[in-house]
mmCIF file of the N, C-alpha and C atoms, coordinates in Angstrom:
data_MODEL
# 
_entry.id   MODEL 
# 
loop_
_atom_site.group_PDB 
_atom_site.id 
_atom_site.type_symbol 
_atom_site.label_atom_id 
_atom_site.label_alt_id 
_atom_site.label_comp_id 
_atom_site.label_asym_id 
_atom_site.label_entity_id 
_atom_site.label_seq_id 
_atom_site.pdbx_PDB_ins_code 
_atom_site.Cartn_x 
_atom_site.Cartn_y 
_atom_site.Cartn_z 
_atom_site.occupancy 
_atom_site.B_iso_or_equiv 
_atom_site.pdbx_formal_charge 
_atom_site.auth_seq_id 
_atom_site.auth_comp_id 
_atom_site.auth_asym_id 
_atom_site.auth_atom_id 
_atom_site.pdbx_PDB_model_num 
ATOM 1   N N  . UNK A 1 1  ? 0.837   -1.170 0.000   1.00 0.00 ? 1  UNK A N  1 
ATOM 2   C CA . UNK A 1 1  ? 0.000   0.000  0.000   1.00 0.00 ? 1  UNK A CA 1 
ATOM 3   C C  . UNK A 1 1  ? 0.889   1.243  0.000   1.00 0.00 ? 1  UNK A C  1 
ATOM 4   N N  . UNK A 1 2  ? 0.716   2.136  -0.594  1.00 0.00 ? 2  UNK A N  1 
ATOM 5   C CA . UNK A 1 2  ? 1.039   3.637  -0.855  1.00 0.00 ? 2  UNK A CA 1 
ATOM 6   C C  . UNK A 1 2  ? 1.242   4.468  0.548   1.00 0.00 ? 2  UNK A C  1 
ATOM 7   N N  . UNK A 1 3  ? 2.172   4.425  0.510   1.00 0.00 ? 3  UNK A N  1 
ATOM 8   C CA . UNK A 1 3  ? 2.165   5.818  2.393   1.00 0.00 ? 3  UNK A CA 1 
ATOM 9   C C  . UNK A 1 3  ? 1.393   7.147  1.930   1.00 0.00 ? 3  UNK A C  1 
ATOM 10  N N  . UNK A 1 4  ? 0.249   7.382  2.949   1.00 0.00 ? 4  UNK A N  1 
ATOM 11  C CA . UNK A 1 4  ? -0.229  8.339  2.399   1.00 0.00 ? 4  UNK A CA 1 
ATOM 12  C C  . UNK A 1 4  ? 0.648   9.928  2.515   1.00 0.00 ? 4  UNK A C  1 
ATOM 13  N N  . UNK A 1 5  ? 0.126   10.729 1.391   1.00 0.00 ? 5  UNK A N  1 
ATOM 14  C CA . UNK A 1 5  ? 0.837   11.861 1.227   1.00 0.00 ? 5  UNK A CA 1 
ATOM 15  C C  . UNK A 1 5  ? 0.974   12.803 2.248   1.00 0.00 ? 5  UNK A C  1 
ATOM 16  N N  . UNK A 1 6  ? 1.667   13.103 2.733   1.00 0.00 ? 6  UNK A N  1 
ATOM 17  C CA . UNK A 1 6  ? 1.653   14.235 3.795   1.00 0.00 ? 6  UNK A CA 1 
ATOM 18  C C  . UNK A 1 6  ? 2.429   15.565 3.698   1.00 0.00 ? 6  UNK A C  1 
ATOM 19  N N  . UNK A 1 7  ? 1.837   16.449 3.501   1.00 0.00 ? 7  UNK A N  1 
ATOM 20  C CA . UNK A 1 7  ? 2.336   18.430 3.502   1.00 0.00 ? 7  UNK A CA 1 
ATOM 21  C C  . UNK A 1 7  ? 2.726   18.788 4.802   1.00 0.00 ? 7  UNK A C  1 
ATOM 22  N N  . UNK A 1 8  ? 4.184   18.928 4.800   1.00 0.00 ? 8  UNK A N  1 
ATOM 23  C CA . UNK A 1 8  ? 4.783   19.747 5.913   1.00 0.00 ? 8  UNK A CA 1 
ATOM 24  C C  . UNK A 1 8  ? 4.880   21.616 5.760   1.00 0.00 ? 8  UNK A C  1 
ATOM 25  N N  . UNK A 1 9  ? 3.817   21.925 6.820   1.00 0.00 ? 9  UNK A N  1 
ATOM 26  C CA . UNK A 1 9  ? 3.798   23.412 6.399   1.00 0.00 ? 9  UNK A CA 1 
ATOM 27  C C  . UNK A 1 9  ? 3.923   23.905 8.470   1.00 0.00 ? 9  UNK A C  1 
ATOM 28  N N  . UNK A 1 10 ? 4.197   25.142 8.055   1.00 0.00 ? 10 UNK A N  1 
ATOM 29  C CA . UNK A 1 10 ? 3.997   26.016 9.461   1.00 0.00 ? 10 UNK A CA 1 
ATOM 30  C C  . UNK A 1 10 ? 3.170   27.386 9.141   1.00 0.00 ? 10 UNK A C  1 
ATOM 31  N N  . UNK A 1 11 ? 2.122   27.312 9.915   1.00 0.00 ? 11 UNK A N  1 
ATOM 32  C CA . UNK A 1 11 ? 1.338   28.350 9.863   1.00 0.00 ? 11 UNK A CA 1 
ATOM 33  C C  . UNK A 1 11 ? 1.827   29.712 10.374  1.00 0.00 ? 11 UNK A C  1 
ATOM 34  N N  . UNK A 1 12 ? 1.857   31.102 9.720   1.00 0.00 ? 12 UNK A N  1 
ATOM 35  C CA . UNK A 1 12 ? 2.749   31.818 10.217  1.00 0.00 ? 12 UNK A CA 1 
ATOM 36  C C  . UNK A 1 12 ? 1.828   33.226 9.954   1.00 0.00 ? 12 UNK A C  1 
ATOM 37  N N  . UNK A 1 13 ? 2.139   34.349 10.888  1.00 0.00 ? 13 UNK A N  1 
ATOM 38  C CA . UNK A 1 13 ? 1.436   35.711 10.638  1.00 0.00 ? 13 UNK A CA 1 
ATOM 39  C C  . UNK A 1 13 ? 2.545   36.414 10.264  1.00 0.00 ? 13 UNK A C  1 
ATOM 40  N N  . UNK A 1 14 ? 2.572   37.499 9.447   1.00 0.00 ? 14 UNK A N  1 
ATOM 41  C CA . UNK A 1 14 ? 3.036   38.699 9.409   1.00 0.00 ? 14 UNK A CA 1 
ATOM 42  C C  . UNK A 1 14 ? 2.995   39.735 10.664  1.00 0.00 ? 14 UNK A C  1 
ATOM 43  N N  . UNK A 1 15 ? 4.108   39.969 11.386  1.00 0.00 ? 15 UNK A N  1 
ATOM 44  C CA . UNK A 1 15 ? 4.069   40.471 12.821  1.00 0.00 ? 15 UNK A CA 1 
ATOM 45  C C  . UNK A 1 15 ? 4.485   41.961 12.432  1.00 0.00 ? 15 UNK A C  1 
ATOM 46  N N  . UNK A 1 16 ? 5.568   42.158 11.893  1.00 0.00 ? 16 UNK A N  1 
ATOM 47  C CA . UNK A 1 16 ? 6.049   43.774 11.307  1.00 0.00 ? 16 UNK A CA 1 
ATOM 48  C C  . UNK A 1 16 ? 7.201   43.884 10.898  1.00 0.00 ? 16 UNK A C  1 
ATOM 49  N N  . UNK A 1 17 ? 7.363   44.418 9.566   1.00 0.00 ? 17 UNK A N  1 
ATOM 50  C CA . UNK A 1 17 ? 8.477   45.142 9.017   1.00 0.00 ? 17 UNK A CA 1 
ATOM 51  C C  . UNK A 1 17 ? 9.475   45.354 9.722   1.00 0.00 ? 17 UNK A C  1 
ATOM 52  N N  . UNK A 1 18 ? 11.348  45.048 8.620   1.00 0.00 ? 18 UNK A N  1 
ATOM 53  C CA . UNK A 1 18 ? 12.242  45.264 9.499   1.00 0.00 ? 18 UNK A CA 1 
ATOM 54  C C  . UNK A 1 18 ? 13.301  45.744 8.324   1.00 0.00 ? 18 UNK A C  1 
ATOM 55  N N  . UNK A 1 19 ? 12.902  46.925 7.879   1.00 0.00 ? 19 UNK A N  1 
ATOM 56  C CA . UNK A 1 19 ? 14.075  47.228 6.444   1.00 0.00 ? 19 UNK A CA 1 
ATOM 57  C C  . UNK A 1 19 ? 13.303  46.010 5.447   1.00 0.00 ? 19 UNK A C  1 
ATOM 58  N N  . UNK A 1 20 ? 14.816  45.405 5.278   1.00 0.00 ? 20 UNK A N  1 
ATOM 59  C CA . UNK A 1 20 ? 14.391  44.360 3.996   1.00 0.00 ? 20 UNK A CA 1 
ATOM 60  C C  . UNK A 1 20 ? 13.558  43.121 3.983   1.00 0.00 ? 20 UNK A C  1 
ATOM 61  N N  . UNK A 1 21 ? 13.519  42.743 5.609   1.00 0.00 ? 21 UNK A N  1 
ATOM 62  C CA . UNK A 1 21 ? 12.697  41.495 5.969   1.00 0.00 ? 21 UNK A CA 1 
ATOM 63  C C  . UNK A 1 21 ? 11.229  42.026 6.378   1.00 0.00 ? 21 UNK A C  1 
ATOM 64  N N  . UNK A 1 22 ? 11.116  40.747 6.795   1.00 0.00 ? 22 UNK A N  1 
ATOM 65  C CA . UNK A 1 22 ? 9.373   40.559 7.650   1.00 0.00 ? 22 UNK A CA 1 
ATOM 66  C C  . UNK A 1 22 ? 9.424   39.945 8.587   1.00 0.00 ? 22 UNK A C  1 
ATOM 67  N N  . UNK A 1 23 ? 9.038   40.169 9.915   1.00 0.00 ? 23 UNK A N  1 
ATOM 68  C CA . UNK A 1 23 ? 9.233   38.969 11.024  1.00 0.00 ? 23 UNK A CA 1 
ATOM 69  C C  . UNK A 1 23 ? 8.288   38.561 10.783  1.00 0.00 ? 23 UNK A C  1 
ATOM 70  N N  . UNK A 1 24 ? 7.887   36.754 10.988  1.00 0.00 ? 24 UNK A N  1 
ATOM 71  C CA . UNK A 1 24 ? 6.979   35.837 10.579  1.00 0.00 ? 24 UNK A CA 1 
ATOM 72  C C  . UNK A 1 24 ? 6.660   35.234 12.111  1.00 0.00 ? 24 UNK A C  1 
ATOM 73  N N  . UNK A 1 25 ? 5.361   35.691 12.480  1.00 0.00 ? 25 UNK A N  1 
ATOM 74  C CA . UNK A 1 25 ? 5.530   35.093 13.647  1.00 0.00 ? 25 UNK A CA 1 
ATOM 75  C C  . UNK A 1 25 ? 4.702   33.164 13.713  1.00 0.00 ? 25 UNK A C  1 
ATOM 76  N N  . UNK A 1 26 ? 5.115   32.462 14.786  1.00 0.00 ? 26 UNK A N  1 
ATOM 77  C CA . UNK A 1 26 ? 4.238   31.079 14.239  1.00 0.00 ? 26 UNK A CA 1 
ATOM 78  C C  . UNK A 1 26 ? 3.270   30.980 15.368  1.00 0.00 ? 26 UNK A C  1 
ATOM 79  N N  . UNK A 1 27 ? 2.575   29.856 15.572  1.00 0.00 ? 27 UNK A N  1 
ATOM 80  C CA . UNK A 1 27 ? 1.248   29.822 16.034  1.00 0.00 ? 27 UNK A CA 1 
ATOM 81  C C  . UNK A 1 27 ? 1.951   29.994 17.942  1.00 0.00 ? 27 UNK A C  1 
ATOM 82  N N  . UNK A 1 28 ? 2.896   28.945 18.190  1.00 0.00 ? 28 UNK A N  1 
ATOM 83  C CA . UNK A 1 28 ? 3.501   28.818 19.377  1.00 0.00 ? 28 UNK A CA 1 
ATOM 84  C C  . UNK A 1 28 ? 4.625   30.524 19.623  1.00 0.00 ? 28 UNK A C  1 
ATOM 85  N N  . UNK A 1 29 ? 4.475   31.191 18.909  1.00 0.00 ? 29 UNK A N  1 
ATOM 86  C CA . UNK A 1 29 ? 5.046   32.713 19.224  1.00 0.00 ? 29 UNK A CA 1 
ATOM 87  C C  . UNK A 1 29 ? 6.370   32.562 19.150  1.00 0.00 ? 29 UNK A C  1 
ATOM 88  N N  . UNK A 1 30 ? 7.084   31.508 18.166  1.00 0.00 ? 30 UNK A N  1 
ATOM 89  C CA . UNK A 1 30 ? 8.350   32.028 17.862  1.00 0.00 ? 30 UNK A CA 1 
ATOM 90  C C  . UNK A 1 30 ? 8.441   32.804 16.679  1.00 0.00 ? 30 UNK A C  1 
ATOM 91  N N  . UNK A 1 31 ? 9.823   33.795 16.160  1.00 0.00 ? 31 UNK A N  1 
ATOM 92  C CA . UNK A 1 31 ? 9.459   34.551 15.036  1.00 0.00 ? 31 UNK A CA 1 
ATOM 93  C C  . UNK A 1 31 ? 10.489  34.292 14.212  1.00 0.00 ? 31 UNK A C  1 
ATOM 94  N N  . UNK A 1 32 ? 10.371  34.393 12.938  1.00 0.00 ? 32 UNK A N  1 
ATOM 95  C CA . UNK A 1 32 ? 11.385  34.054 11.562  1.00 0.00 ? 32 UNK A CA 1 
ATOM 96  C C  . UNK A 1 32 ? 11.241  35.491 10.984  1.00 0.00 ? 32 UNK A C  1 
ATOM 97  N N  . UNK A 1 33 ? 12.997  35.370 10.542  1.00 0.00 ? 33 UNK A N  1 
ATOM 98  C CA . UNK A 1 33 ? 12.850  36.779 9.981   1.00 0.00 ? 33 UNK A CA 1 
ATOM 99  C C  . UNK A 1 33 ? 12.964  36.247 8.568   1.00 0.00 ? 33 UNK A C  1 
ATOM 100 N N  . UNK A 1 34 ? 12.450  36.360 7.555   1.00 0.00 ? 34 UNK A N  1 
ATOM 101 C CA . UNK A 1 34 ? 12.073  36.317 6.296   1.00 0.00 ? 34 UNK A CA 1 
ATOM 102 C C  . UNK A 1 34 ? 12.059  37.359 5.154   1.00 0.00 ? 34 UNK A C  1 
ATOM 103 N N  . UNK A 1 35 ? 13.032  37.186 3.834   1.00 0.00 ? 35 UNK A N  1 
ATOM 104 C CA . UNK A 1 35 ? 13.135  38.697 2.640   1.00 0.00 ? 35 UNK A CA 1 
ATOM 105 C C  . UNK A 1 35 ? 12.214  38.802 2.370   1.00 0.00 ? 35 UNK A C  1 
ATOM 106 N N  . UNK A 1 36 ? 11.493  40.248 2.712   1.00 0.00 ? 36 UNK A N  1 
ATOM 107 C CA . UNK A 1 36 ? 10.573  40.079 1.860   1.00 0.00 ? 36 UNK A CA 1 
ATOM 108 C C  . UNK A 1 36 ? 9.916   40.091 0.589   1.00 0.00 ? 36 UNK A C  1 
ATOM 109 N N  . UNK A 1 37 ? 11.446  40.095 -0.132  1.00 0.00 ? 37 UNK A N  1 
ATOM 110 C CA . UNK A 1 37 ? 11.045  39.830 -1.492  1.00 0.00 ? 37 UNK A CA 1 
ATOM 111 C C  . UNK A 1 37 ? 10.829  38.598 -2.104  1.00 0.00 ? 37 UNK A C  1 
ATOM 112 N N  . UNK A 1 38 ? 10.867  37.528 -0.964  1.00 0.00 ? 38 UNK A N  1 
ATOM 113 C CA . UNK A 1 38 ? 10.806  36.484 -1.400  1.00 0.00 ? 38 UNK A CA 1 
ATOM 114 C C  . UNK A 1 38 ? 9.274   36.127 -0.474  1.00 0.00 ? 38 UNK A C  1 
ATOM 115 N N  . UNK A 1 39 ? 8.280   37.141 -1.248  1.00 0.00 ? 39 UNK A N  1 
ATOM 116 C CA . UNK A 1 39 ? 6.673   36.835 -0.231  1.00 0.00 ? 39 UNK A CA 1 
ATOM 117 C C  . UNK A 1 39 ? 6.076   37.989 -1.366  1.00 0.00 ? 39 UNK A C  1 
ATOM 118 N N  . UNK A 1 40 ? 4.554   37.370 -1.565  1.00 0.00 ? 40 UNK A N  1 
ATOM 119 C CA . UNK A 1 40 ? 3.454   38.327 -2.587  1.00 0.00 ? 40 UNK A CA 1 
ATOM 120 C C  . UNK A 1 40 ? 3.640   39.786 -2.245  1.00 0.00 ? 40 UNK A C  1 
ATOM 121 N N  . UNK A 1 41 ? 3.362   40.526 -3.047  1.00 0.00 ? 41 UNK A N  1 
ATOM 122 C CA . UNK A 1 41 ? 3.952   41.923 -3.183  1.00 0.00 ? 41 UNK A CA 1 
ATOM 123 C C  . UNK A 1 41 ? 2.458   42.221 -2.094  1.00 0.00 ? 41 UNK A C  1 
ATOM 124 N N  . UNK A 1 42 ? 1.644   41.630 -1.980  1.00 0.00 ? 42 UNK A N  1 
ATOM 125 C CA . UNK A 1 42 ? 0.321   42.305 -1.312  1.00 0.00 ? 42 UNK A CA 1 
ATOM 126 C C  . UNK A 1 42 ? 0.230   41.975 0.302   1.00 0.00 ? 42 UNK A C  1 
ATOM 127 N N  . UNK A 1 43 ? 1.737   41.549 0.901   1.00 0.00 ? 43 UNK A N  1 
ATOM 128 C CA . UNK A 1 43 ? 1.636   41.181 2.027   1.00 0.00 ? 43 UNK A CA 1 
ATOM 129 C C  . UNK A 1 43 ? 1.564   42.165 3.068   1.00 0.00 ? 43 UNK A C  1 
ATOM 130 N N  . UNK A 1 44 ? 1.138   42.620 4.288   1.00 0.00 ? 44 UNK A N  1 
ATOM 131 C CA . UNK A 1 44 ? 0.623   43.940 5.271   1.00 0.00 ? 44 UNK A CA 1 
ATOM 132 C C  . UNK A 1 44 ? 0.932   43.167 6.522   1.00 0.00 ? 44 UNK A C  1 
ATOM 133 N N  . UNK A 1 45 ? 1.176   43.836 7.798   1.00 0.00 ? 45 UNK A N  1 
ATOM 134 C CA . UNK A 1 45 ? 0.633   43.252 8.874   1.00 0.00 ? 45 UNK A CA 1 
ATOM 135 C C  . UNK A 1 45 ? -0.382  42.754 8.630   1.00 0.00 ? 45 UNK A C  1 
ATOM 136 N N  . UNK A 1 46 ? -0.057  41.871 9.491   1.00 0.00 ? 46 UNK A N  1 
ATOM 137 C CA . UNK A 1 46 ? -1.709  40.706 10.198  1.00 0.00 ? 46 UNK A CA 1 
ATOM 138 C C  . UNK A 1 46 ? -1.601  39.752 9.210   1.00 0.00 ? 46 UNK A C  1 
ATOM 139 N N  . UNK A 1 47 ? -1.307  39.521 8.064   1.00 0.00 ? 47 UNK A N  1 
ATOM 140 C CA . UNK A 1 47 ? -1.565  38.568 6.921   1.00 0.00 ? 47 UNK A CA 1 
ATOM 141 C C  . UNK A 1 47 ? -1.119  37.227 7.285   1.00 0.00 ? 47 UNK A C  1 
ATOM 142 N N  . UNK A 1 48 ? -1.791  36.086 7.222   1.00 0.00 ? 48 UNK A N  1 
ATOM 143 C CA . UNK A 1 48 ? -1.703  35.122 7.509   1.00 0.00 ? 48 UNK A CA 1 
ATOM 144 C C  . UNK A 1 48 ? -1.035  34.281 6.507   1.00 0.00 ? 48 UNK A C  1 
ATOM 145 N N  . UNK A 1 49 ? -0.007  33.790 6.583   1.00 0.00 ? 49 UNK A N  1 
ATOM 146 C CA . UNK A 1 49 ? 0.698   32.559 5.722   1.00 0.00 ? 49 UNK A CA 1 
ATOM 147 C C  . UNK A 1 49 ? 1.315   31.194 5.879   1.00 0.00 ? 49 UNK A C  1 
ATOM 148 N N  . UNK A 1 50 ? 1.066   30.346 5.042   1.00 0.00 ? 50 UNK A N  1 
ATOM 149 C CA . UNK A 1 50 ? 1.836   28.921 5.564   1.00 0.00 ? 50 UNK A CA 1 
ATOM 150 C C  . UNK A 1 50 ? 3.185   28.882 4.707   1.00 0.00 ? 50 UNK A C  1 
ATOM 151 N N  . UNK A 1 51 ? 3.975   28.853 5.521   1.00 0.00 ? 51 UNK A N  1 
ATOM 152 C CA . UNK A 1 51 ? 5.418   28.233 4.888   1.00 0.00 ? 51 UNK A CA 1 
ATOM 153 C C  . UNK A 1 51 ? 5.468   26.782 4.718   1.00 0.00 ? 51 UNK A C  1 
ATOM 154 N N  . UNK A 1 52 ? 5.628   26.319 3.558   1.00 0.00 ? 52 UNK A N  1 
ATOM 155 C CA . UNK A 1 52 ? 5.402   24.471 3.017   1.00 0.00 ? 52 UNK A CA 1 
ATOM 156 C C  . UNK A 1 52 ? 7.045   24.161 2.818   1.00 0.00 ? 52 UNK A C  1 
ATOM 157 N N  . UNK A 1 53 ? 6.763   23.409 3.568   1.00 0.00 ? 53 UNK A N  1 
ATOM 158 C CA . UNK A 1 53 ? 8.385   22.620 3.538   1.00 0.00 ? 53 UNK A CA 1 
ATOM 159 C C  . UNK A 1 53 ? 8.716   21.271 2.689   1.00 0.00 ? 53 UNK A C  1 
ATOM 160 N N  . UNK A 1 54 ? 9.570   21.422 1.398   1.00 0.00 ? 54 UNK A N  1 
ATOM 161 C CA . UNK A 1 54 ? 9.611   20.482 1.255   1.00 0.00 ? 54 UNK A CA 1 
ATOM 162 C C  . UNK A 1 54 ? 11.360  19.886 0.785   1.00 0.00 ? 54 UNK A C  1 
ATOM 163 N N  . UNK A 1 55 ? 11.367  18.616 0.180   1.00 0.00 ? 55 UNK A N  1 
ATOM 164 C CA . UNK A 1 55 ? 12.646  18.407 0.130   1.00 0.00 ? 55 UNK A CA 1 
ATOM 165 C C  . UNK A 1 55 ? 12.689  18.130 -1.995  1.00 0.00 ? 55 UNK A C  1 
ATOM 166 N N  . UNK A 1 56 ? 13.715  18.127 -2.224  1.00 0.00 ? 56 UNK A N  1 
ATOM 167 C CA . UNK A 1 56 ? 13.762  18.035 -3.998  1.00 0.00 ? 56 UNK A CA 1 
ATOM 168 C C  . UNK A 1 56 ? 12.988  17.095 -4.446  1.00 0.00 ? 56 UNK A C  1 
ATOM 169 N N  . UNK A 1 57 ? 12.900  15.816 -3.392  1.00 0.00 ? 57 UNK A N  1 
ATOM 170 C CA . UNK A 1 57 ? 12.121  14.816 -4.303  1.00 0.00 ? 57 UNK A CA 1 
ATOM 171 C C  . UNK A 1 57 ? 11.178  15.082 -4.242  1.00 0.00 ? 57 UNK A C  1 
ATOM 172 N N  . UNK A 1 58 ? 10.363  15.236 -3.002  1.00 0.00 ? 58 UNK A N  1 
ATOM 173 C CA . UNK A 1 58 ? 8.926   15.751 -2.703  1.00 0.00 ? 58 UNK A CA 1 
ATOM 174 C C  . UNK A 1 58 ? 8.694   16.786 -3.875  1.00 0.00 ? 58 UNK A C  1 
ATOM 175 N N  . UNK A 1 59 ? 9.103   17.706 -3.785  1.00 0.00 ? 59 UNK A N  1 
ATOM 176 C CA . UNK A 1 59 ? 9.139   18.583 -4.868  1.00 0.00 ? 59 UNK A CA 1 
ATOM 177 C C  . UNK A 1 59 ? 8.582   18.381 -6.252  1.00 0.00 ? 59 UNK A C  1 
ATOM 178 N N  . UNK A 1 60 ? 10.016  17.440 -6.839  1.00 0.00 ? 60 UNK A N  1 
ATOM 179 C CA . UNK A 1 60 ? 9.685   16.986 -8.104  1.00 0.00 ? 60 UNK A CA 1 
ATOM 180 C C  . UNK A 1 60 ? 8.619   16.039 -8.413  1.00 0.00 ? 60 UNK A C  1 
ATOM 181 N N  . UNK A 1 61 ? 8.040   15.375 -7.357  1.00 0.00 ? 61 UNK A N  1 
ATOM 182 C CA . UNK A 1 61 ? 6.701   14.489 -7.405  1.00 0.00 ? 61 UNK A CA 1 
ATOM 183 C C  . UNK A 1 61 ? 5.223   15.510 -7.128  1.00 0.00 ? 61 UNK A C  1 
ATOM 184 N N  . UNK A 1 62 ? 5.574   16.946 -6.857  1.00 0.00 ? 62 UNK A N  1 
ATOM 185 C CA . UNK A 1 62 ? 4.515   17.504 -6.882  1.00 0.00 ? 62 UNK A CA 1 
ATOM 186 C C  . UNK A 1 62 ? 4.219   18.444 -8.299  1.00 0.00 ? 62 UNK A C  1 
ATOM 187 N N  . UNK A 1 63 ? 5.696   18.626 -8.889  1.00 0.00 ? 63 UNK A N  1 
ATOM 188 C CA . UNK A 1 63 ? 5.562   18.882 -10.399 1.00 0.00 ? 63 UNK A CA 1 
ATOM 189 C C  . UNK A 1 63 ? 5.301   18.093 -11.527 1.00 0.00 ? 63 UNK A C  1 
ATOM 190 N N  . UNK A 1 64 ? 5.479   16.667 -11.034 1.00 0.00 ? 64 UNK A N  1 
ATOM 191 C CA . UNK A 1 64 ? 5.317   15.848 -11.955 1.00 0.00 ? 64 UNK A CA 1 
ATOM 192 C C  . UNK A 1 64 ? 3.699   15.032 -11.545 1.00 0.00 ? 64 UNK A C  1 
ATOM 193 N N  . UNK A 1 65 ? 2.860   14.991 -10.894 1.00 0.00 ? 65 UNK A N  1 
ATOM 194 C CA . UNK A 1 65 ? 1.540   15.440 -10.701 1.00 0.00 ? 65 UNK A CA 1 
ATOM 195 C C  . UNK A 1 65 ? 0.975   16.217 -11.188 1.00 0.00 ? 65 UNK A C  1 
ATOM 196 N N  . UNK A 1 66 ? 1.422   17.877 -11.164 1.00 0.00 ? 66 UNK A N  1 
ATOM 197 C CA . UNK A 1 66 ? 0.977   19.060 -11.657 1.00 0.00 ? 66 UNK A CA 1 
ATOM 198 C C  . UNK A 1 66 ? 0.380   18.517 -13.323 1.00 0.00 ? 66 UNK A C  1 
ATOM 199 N N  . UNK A 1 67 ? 1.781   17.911 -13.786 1.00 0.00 ? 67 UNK A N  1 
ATOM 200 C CA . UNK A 1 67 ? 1.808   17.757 -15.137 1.00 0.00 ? 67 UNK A CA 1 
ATOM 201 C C  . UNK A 1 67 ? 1.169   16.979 -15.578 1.00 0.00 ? 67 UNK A C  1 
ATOM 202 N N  . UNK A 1 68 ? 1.006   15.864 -15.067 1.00 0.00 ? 68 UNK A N  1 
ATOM 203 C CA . UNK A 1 68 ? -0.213  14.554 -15.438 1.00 0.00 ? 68 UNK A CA 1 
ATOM 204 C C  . UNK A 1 68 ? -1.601  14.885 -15.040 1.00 0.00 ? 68 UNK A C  1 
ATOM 205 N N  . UNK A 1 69 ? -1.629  16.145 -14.321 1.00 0.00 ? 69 UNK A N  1 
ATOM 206 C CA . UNK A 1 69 ? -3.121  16.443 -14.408 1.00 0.00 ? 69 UNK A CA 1 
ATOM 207 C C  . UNK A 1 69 ? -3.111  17.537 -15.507 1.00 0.00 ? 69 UNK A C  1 
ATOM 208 N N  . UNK A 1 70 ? -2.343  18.478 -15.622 1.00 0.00 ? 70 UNK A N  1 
ATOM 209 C CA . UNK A 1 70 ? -2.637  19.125 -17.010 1.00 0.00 ? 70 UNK A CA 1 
ATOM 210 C C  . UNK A 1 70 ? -2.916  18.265 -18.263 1.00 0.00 ? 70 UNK A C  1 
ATOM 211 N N  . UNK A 1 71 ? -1.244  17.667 -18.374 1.00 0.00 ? 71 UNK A N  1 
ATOM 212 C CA . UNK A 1 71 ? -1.696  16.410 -19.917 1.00 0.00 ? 71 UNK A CA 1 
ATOM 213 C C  . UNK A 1 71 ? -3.415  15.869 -19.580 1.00 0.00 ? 71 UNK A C  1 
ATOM 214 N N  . UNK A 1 72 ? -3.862  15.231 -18.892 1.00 0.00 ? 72 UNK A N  1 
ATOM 215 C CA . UNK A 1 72 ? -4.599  14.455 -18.681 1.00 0.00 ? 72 UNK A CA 1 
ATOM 216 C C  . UNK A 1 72 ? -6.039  15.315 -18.833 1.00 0.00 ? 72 UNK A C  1 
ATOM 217 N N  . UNK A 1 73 ? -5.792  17.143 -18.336 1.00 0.00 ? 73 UNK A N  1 
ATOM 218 C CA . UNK A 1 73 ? -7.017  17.853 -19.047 1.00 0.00 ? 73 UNK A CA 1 
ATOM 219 C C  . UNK A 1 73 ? -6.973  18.257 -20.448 1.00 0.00 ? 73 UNK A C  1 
ATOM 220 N N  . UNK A 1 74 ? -5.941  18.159 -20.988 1.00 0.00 ? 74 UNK A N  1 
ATOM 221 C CA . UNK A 1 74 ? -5.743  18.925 -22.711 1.00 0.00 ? 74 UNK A CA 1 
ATOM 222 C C  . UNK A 1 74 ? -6.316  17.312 -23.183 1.00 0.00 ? 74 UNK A C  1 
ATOM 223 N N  . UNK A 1 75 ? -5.780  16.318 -22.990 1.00 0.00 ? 75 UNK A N  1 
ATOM 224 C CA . UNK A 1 75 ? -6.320  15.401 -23.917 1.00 0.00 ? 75 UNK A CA 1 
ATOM 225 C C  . UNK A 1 75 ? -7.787  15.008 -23.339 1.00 0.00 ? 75 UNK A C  1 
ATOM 226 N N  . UNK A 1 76 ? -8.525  15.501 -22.663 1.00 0.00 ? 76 UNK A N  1 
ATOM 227 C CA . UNK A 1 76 ? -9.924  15.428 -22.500 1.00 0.00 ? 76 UNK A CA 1 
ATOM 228 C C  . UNK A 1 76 ? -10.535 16.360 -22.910 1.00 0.00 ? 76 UNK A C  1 
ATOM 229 N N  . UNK A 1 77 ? -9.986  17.129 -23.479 1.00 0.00 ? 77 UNK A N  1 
ATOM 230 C CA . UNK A 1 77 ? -10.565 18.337 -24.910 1.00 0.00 ? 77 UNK A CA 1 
ATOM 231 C C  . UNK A 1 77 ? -10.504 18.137 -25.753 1.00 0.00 ? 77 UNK A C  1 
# 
């Protein structure tokens, strides 16, 4: 049988601006400082985000999914 799939994420708020970062705070009140150019240009205090953790393979098995559900909608047109 297949191990089922499991998403490693941490739920995180936008706490406040620091120059170039963002402190990210998490549910248990530790904080990550994070670029924020590497986060949606529409991010503000308070905004709620999950950081998804993954590793290359995980990765490449979620792009190569992506892709067998696209192929799999073009040839059902």
């Amino acid at each position: 049988m297949a191990e089922a799939e499991r998403e490693y994420y941490l739920k995180v708020k936008v706490k406040k601006f620091e120059g170039k970062f963002v402190v990210l705070e998490t549910e248990d009140k530790q904080t990550i400082r994070w670029p924020i150019k590497n986060l949606p240009d529409d991010i503000q205090e308070g905004t709620s985000l999950r950081l998804v953790i993954s590793t290359a393979k995980t990765d490449q098995e979620a792009r190569e999914k992506l892709a067998q559900v696209v192929i799999n909608k073009i040839l059902d047109n």
